[in-house]
C-alpha positions as a Markdown table, in Angstrom:
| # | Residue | x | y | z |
|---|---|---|---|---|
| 1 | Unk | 103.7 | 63.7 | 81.7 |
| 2 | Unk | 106.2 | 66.3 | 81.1 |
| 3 | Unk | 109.4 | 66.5 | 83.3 |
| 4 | Unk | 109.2 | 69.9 | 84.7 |
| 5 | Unk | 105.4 | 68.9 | 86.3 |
| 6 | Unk | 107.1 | 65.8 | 87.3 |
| 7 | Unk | 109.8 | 67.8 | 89.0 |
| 8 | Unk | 107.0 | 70.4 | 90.5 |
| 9 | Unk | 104.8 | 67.2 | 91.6 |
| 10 | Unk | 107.7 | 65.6 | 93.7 |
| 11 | Unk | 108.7 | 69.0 | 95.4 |
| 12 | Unk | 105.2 | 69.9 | 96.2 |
| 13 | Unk | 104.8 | 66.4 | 97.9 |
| 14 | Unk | 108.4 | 66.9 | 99.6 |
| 15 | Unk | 107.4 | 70.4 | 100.6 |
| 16 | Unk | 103.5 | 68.8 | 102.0 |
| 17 | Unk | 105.7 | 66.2 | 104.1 |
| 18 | Unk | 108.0 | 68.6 | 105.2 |
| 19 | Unk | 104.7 | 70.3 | 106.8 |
| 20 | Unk | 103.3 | 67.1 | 108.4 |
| 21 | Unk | 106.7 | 65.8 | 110.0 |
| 22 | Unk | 107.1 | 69.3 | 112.2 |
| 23 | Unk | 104.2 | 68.9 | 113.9 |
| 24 | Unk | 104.2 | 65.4 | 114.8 |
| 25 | Unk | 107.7 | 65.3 | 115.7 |
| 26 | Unk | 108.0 | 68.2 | 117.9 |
| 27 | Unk | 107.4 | 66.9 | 121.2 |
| 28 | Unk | 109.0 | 63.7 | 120.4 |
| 29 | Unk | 112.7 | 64.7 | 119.0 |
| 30 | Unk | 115.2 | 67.0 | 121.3 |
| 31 | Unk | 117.8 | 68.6 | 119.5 |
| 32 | Unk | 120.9 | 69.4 | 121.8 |
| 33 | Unk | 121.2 | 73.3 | 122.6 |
| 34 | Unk | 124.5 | 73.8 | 120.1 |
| 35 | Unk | 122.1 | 72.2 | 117.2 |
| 36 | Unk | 119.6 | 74.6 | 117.8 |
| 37 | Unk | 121.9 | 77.6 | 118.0 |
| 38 | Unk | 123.9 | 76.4 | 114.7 |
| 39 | Unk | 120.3 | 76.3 | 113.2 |
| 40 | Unk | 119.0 | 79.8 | 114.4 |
| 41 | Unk | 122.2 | 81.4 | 113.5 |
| 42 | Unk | 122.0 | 79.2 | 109.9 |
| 43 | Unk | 118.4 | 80.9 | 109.2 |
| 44 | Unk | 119.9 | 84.0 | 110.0 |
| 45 | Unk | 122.6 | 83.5 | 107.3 |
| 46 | Unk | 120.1 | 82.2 | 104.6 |
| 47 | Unk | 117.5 | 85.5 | 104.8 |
| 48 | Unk | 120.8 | 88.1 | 104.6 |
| 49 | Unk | 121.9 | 86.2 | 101.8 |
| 50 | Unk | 118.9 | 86.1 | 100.4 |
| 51 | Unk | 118.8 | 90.3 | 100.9 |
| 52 | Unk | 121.9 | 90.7 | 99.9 |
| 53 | Unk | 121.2 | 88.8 | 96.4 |
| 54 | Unk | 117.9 | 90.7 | 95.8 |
| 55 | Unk | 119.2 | 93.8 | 96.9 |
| 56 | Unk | 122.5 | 94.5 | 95.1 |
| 57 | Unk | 121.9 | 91.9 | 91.8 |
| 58 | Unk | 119.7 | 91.6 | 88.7 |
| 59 | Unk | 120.1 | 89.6 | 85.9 |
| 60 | Unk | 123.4 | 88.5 | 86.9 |
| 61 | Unk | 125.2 | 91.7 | 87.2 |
| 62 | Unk | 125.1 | 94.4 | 90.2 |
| 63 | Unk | 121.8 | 96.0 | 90.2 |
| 64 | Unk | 122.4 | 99.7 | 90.7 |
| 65 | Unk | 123.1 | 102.8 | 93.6 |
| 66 | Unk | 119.4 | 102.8 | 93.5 |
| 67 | Unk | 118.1 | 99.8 | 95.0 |
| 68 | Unk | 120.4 | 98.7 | 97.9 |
| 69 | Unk | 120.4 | 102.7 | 98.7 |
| 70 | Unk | 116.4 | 101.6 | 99.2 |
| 71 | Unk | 116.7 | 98.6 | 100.9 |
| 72 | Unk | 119.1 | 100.5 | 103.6 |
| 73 | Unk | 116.4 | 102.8 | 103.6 |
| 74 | Unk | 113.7 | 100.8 | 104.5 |
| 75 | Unk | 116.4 | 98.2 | 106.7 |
| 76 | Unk | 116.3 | 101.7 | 109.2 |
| 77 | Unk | 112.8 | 102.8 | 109.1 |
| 78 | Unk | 112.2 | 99.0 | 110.3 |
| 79 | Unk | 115.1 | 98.7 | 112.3 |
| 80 | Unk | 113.6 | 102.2 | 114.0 |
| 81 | Unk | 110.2 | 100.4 | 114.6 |
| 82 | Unk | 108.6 | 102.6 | 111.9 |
| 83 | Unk | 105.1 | 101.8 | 110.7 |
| 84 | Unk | 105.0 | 99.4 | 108.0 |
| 85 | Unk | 103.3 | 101.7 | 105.2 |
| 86 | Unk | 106.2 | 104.3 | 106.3 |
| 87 | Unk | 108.8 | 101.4 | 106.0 |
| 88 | Unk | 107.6 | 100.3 | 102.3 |
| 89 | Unk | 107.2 | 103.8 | 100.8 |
| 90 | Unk | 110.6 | 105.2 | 102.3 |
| 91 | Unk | 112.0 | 102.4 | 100.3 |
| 92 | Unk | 110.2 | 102.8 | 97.5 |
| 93 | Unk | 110.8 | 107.1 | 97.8 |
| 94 | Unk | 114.4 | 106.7 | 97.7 |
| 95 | Unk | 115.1 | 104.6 | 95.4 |
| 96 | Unk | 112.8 | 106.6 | 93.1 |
| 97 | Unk | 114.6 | 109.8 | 94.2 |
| 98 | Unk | 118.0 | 108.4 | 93.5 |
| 99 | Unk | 117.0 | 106.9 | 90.1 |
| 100 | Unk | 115.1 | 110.2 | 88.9 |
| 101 | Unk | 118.7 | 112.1 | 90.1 |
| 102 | Unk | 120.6 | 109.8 | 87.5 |
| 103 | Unk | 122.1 | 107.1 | 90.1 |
| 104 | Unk | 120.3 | 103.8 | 88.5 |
C-alpha cells in the first residue's frame, strides 16, 4: 500500500471518530464557561484566517487588488443581509470589473 492512501486512510478514520465521539459525549462532558468562550472565540480566529489566506494569497505571493476588493464586496452585501445570489455575483462583478480596468 502506498504511503499517501495510508496517510488518507488514517485521517479519514480520525475524521469518522471525530464524528462519533460528539454525539455521544455531549450530554456527558461539561466544559467550564471560559473553555467554551476560548473555543468560540478560537473558531472565530481559524475561519478569518482562513479568509484572509484565500483572499489576499496565491501561490505563495499576494494575490492581487482584484480579489480581496471582491471578497470585501461580497463580506458587505452579506454583512447587509443581501440575498445570497446578490452576495456571490457582487463578488464575482467586482473583481471582474477591477481586473478588466487593469488592477489584477
Amino acid at each position: 500500500m502506498n504511503a499517501t492512501v495510508a496517510v488518507i486512510l488514517v485521517l479519514a478514520v480520525g475524521t469518522y471518530a471525530f464524528r462519533l465521539v460528539g454525539p455521544a459525549l455531549h450530554g456527558r462532558v461539561e466544559l467550564p464557561d471560559r473553555m467554551q468562550e476560548l473555543l468560540s472565540a478560537a473558531a472565530v480566529v481559524l475561519l478569518v484566517a482562513l479568509l484572509a489566506t484565500g483572499a489576499l494569497t496565491e501561490g505563495g505571493g499576494f494575490a492581487g487588488w482584484a480579489r480581496p476588493a471582491g471578497v470585501l464586496v461580497g463580506g458587505v452585501l452579506a454583512w447587509r443581509r443581501a440575498p445570497f445570489p446578490v452576495v456571490v455575483l457582487g463578488a464575482a462583478g467586482s473583481a471582474a470589473l477591477l481586473r478588466a480596468a487593469g488592477l489584477a
